[in-house]
Backbone atoms as SQL, in Angstrom:
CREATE TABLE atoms (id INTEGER PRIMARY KEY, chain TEXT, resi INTEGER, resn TEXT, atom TEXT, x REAL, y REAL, z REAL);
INSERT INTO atoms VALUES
  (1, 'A', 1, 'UNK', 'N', -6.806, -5.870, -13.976),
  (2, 'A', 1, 'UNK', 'CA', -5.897, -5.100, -13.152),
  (3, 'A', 1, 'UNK', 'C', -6.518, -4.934, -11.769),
  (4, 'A', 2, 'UNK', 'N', -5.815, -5.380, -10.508),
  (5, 'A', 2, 'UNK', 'CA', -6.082, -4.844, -8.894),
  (6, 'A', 2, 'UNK', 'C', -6.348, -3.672, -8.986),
  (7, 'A', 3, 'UNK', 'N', -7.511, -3.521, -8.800),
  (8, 'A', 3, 'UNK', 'CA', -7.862, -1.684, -8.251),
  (9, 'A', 3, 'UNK', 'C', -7.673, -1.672, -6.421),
  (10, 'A', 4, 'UNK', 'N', -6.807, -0.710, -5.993),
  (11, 'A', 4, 'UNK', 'CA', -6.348, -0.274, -4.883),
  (12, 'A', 4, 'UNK', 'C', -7.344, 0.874, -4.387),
  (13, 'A', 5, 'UNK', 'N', -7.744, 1.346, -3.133),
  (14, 'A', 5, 'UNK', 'CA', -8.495, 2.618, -2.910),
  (15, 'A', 5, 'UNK', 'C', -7.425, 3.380, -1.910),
  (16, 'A', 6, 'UNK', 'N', -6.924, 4.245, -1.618),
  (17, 'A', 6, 'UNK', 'CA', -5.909, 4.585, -0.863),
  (18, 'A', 6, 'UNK', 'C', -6.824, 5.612, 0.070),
  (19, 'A', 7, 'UNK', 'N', -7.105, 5.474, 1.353),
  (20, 'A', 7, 'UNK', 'CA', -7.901, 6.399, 2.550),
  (21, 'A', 7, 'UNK', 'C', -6.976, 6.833, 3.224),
  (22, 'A', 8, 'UNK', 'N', -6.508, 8.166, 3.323),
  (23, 'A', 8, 'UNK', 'CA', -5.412, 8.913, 3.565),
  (24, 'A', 8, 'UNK', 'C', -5.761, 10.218, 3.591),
  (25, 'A', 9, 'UNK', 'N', -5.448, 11.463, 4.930),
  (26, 'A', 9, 'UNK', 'CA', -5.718, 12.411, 4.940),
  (27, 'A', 9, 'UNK', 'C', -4.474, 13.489, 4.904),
  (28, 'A', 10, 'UNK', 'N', -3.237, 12.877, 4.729),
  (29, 'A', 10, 'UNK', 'CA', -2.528, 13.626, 4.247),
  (30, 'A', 10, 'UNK', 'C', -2.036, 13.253, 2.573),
  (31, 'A', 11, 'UNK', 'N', -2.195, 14.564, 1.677),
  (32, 'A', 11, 'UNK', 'CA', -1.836, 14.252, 0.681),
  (33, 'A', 11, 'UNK', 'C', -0.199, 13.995, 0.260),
  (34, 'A', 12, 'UNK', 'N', 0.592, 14.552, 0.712),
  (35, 'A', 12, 'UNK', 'CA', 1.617, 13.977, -0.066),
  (36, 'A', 12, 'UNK', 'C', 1.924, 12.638, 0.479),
  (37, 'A', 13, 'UNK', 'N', 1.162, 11.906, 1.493),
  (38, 'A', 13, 'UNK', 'CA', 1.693, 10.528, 1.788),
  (39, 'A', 13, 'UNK', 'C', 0.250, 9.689, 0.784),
  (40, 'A', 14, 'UNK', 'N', -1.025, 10.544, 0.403),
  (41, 'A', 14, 'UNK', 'CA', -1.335, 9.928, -0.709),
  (42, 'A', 14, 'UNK', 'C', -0.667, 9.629, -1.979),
  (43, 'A', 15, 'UNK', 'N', -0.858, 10.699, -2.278),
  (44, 'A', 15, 'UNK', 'CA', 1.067, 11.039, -3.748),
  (45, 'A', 15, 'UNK', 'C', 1.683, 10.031, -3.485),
  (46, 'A', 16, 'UNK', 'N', 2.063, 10.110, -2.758),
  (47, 'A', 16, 'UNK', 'CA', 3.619, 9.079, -2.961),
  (48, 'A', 16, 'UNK', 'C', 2.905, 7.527, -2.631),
  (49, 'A', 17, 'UNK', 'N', 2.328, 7.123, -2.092),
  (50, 'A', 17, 'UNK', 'CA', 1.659, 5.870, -2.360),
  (51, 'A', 17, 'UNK', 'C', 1.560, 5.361, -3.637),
  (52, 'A', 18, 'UNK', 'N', 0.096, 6.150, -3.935),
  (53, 'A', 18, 'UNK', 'CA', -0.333, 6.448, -5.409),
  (54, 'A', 18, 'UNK', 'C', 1.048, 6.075, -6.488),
  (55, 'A', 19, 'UNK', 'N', 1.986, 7.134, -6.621),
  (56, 'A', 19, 'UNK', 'CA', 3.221, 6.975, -7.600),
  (57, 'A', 19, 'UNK', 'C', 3.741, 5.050, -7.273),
  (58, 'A', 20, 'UNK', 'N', 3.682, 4.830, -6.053),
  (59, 'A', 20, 'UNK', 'CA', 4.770, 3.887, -5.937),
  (60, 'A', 20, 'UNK', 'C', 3.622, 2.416, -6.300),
  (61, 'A', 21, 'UNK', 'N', 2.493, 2.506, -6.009),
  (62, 'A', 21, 'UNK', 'CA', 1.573, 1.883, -6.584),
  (63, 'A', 21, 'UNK', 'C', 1.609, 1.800, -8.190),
  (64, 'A', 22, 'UNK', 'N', 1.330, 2.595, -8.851),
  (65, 'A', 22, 'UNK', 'CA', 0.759, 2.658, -10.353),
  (66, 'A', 22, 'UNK', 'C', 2.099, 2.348, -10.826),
  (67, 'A', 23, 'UNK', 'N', 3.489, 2.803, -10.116),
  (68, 'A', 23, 'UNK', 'CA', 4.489, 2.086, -10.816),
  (69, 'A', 23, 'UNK', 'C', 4.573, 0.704, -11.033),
  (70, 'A', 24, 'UNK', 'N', 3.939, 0.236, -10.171),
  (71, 'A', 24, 'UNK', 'CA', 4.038, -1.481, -9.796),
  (72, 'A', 24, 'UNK', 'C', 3.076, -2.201, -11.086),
  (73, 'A', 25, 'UNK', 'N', 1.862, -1.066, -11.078),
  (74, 'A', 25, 'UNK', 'CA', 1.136, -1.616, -12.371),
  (75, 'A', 25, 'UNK', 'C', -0.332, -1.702, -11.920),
  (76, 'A', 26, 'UNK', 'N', -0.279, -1.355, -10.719),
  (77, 'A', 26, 'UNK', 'CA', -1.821, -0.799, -9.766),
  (78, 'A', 26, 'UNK', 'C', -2.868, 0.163, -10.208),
  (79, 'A', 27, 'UNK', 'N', -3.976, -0.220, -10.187),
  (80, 'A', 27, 'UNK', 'CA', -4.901, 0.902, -10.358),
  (81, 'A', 27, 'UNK', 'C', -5.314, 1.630, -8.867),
  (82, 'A', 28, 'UNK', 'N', -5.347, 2.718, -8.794),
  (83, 'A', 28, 'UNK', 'CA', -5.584, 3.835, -8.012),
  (84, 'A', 28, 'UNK', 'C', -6.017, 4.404, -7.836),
  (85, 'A', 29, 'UNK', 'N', -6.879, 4.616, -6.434),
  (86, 'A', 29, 'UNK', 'CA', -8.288, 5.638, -6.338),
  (87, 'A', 29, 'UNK', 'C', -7.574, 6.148, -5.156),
  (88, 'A', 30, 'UNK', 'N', -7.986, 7.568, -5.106),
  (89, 'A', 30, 'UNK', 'CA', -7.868, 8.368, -3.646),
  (90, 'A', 30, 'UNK', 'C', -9.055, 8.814, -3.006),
  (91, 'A', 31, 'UNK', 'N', -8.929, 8.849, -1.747),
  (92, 'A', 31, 'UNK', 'CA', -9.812, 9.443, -0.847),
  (93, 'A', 31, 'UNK', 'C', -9.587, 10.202, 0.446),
  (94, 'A', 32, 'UNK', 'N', -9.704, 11.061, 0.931),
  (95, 'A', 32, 'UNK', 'CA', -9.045, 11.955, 1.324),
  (96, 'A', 32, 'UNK', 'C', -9.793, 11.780, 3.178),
  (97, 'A', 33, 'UNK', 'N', -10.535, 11.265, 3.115),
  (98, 'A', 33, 'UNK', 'CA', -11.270, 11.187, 4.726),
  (99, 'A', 33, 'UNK', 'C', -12.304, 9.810, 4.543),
  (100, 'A', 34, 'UNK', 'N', -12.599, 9.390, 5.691),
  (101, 'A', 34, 'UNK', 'CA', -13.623, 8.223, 5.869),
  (102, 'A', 34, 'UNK', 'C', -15.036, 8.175, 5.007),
  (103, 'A', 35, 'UNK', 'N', -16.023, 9.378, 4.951),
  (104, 'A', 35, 'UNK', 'CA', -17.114, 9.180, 3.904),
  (105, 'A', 35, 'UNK', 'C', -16.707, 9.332, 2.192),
  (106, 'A', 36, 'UNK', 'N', -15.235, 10.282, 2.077),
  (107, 'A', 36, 'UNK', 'CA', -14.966, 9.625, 0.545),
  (108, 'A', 36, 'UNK', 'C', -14.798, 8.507, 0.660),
  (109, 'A', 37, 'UNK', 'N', -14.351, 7.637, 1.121),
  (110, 'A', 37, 'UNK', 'CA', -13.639, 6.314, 1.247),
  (111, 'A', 37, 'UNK', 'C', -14.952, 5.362, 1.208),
  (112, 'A', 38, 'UNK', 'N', -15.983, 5.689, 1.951),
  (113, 'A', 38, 'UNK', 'CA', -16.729, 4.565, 1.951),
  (114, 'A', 38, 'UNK', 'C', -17.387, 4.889, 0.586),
  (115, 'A', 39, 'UNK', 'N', -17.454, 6.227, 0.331),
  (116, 'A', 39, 'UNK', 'CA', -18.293, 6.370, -0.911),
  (117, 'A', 39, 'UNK', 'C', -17.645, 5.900, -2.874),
  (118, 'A', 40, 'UNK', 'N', -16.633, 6.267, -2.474),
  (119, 'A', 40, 'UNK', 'CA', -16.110, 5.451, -2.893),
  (120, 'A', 40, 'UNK', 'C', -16.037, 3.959, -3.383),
  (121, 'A', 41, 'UNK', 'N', -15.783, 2.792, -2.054),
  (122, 'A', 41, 'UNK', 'CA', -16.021, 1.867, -1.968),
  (123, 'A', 41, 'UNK', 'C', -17.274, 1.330, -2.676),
  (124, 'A', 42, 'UNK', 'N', -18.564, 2.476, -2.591),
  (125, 'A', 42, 'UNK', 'CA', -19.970, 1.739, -2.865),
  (126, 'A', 42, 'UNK', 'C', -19.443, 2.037, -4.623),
  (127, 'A', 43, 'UNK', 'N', -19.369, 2.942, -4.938),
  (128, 'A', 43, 'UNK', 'CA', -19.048, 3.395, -6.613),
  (129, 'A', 43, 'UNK', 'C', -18.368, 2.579, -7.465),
  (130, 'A', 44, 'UNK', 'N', -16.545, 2.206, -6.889),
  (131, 'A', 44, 'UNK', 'CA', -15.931, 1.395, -7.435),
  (132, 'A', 44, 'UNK', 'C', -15.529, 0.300, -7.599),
  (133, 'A', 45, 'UNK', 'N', -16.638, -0.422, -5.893),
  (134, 'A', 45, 'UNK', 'CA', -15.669, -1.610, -5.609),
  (135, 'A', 45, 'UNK', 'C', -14.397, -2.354, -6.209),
  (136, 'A', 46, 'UNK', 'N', -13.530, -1.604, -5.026),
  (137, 'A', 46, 'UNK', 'CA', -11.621, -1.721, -5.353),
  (138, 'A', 46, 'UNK', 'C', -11.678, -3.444, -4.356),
  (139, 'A', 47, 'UNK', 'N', -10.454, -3.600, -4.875),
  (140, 'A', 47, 'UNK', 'CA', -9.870, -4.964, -4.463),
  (141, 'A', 47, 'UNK', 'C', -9.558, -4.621, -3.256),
  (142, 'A', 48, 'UNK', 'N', -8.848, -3.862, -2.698),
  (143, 'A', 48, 'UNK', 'CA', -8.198, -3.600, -1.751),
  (144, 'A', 48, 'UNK', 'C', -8.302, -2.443, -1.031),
  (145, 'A', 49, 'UNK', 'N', -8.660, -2.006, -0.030),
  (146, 'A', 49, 'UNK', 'CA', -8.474, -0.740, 0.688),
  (147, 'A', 49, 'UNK', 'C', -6.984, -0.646, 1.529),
  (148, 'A', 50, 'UNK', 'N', -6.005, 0.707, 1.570),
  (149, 'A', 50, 'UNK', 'CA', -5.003, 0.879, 2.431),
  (150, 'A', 50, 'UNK', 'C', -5.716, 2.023, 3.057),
  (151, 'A', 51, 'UNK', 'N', -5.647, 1.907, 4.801),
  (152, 'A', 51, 'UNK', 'CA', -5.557, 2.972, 5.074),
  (153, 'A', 51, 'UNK', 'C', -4.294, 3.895, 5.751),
  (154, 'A', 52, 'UNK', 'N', -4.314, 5.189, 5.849),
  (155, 'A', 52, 'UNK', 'CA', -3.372, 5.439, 6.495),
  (156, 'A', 52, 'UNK', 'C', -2.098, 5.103, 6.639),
  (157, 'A', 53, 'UNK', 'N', -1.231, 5.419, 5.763),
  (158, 'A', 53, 'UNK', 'CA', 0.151, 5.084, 5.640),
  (159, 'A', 53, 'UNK', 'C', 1.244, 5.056, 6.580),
  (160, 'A', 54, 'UNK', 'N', 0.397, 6.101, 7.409),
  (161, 'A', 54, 'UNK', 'CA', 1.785, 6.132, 8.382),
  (162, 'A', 54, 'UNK', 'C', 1.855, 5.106, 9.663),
  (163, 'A', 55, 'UNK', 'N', 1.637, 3.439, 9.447),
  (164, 'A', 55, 'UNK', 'CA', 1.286, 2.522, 10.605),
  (165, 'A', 55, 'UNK', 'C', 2.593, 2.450, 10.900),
  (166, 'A', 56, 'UNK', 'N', 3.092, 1.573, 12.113),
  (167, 'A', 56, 'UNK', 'CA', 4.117, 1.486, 12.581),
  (168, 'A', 56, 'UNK', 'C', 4.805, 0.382, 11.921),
  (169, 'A', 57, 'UNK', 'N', 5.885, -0.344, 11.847),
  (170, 'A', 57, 'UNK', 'CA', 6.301, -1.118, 11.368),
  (171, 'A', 57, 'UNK', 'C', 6.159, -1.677, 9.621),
  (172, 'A', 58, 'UNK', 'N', 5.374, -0.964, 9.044),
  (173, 'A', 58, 'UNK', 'CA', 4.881, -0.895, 7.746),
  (174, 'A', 58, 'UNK', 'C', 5.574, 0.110, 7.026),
  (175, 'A', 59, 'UNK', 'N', 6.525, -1.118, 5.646),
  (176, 'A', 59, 'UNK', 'CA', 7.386, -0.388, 5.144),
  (177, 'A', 59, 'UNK', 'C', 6.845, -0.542, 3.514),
  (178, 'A', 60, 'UNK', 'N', 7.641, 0.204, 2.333),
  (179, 'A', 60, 'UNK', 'CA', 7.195, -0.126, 1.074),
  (180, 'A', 60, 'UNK', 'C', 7.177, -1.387, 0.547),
  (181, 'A', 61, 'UNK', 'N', 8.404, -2.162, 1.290),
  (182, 'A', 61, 'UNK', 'CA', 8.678, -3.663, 1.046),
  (183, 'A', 61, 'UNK', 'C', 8.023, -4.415, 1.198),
  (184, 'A', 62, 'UNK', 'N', 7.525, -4.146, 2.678),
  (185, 'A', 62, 'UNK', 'CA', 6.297, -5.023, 3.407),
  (186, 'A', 62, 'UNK', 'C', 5.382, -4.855, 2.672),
  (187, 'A', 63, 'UNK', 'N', 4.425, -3.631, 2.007),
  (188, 'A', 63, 'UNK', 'CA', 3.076, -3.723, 1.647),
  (189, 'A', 63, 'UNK', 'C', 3.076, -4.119, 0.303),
  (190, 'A', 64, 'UNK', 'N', 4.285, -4.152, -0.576),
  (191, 'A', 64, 'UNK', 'CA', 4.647, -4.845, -1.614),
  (192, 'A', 64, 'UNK', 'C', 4.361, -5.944, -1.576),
  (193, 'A', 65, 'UNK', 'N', 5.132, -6.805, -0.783),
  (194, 'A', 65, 'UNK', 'CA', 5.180, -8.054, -0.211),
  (195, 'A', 65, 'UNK', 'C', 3.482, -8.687, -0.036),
  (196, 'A', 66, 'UNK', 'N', 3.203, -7.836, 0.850),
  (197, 'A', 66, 'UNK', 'CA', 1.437, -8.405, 1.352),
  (198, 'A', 66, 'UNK', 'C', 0.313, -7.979, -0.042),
  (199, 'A', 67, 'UNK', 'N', 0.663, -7.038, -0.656),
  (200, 'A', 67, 'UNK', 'CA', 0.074, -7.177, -1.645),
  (201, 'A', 67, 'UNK', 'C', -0.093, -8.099, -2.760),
  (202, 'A', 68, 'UNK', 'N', 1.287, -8.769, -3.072),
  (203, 'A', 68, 'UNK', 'CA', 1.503, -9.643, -3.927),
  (204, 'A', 68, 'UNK', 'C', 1.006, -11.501, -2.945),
  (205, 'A', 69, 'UNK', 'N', 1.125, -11.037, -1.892),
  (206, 'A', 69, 'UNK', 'CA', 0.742, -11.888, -1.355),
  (207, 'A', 69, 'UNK', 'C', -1.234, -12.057, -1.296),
  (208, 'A', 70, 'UNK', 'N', -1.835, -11.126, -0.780),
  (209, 'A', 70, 'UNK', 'CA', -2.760, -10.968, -1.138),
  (210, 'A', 70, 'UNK', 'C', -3.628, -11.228, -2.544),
  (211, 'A', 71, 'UNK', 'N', -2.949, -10.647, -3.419),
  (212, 'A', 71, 'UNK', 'CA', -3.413, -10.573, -5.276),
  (213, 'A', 71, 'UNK', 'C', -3.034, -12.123, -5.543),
  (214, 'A', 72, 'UNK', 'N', -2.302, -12.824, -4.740),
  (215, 'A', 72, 'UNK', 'CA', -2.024, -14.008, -5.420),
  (216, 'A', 72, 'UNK', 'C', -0.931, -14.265, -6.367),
  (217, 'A', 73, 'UNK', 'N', -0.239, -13.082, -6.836),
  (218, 'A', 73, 'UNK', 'CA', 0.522, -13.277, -8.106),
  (219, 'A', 73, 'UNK', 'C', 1.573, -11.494, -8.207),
  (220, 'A', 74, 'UNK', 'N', 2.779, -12.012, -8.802),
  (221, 'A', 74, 'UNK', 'CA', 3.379, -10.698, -8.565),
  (222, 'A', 74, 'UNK', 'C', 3.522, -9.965, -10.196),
  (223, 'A', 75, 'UNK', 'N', 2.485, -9.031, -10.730),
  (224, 'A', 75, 'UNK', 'CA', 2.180, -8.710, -11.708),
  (225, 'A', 75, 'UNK', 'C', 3.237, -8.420, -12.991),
  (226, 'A', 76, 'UNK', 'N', 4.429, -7.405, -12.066),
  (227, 'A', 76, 'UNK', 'CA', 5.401, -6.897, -12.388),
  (228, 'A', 76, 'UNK', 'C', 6.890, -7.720, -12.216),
  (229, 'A', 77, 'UNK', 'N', 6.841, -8.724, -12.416),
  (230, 'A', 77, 'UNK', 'CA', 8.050, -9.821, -12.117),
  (231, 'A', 77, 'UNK', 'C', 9.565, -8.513, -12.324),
  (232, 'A', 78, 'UNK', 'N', 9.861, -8.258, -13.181),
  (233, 'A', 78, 'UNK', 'CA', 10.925, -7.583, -13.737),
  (234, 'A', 78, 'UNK', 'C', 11.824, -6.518, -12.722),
  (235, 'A', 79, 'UNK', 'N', 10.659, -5.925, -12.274),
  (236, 'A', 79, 'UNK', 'CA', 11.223, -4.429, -11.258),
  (237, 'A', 79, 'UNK', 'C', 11.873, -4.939, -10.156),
  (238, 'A', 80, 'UNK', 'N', 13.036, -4.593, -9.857),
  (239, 'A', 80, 'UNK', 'CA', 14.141, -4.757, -9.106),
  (240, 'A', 80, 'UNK', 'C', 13.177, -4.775, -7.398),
  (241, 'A', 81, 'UNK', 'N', 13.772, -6.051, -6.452),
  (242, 'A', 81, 'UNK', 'CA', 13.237, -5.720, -5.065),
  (243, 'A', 81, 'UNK', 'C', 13.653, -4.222, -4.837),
  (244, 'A', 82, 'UNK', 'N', 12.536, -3.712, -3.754),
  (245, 'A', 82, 'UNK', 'CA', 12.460, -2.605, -3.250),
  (246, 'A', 82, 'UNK', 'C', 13.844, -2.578, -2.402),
  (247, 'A', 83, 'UNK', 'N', 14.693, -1.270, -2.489),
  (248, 'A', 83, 'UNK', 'CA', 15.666, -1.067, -1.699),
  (249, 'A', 83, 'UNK', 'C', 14.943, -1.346, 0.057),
  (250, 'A', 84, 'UNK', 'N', 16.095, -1.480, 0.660),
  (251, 'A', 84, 'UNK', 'CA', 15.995, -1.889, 2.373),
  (252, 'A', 84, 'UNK', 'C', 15.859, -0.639, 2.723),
  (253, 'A', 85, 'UNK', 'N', 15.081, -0.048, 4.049),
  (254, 'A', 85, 'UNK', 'CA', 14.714, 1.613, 4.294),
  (255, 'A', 85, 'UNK', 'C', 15.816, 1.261, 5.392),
  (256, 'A', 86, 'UNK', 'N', 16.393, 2.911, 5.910),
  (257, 'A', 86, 'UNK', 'CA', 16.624, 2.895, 6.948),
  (258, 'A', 86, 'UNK', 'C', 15.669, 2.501, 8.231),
  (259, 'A', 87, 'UNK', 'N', 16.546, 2.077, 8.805),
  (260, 'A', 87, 'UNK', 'CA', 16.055, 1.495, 10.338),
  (261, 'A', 87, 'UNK', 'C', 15.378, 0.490, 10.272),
  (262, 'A', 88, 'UNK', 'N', 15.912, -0.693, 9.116),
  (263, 'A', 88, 'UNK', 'CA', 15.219, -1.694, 8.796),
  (264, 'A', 88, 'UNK', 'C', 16.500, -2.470, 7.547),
  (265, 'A', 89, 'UNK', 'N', 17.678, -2.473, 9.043),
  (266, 'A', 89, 'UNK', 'CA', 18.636, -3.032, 8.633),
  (267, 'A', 89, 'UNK', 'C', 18.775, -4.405, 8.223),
  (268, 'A', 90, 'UNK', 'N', 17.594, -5.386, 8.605),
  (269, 'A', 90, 'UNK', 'CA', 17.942, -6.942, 8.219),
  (270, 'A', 90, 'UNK', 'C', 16.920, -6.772, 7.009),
  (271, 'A', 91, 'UNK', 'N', 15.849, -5.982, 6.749),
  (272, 'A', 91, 'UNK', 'CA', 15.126, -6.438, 5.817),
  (273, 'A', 91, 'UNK', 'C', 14.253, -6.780, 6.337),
  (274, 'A', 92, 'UNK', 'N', 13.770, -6.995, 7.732),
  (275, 'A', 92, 'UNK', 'CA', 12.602, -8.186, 8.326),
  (276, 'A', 92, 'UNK', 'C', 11.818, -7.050, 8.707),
  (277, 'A', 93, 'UNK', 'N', 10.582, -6.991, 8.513),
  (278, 'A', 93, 'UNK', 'CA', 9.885, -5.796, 9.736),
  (279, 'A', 93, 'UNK', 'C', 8.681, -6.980, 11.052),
  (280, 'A', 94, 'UNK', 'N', 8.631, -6.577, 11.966),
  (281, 'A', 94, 'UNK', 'CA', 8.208, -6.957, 13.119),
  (282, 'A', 94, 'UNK', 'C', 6.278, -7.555, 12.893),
  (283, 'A', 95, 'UNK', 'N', 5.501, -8.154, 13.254),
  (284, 'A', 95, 'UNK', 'CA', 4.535, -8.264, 13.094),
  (285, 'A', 95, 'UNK', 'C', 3.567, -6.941, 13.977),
  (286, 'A', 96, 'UNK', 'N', 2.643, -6.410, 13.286),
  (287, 'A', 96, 'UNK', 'CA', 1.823, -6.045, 14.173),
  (288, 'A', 96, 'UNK', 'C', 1.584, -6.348, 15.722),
  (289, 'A', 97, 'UNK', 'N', 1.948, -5.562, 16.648),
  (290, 'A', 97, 'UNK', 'CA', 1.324, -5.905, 17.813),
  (291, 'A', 97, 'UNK', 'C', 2.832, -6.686, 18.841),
  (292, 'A', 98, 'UNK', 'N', 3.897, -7.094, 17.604),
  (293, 'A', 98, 'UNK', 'CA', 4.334, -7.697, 18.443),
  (294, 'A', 98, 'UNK', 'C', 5.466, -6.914, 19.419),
  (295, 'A', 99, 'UNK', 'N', 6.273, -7.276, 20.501),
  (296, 'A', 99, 'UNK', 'CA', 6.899, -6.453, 21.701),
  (297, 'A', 99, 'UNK', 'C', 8.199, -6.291, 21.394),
  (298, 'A', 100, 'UNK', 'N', 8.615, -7.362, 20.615),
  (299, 'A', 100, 'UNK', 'CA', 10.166, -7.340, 20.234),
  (300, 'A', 100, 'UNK', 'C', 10.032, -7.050, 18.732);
């Protein structure tokens, strides 16, 4: 199983990560500021670090998406695509960095 580390200083946007993660079939560590996180890191070595949830253009779909892209393989075949969020009417989200 992908172990995830989630570095996040607000908790209910940990929570709700966390939930939408372990639904997928993710293992889940929290950390609440930068030295849990690294300490962490030395303890469990996780597959993956997220930090900070609230980036711009980064939706549940997207990190779905890059995750399964990342892991190589989509664990949970069965579970319905993630609904489209508001303000992310085509489905597409923008690349990092980019102007349009």
């Amino acid at each position: 199983m992908n172990k995830i580390l989630i570095a996040e200083d607000n908790a209910v946007n940990r929570e709700l990560l966390r939930e939408l993660l372990e639904a997928r079939g993710y293992a889940v560590d929290e950390a609440c500021d930068g030295q849990e996180a690294l300490d962490m890191i030395a303890q469990n070595q996780p597959d993956i670090l997220l930090l900070d949830i609230g980036m711009p253009v980064l939706n549940a779909r997207a990190l779905t998406e890059e995750l399964e892209r990342l892991f190589g393989t989509r664990e949970n075949r069965d579970l319905p695509p993630d609904p489209p969020h508001e303000g992310d009417a085509s489905g597409k989200t923008r690349a990092a960095g980019s102007s349009k």
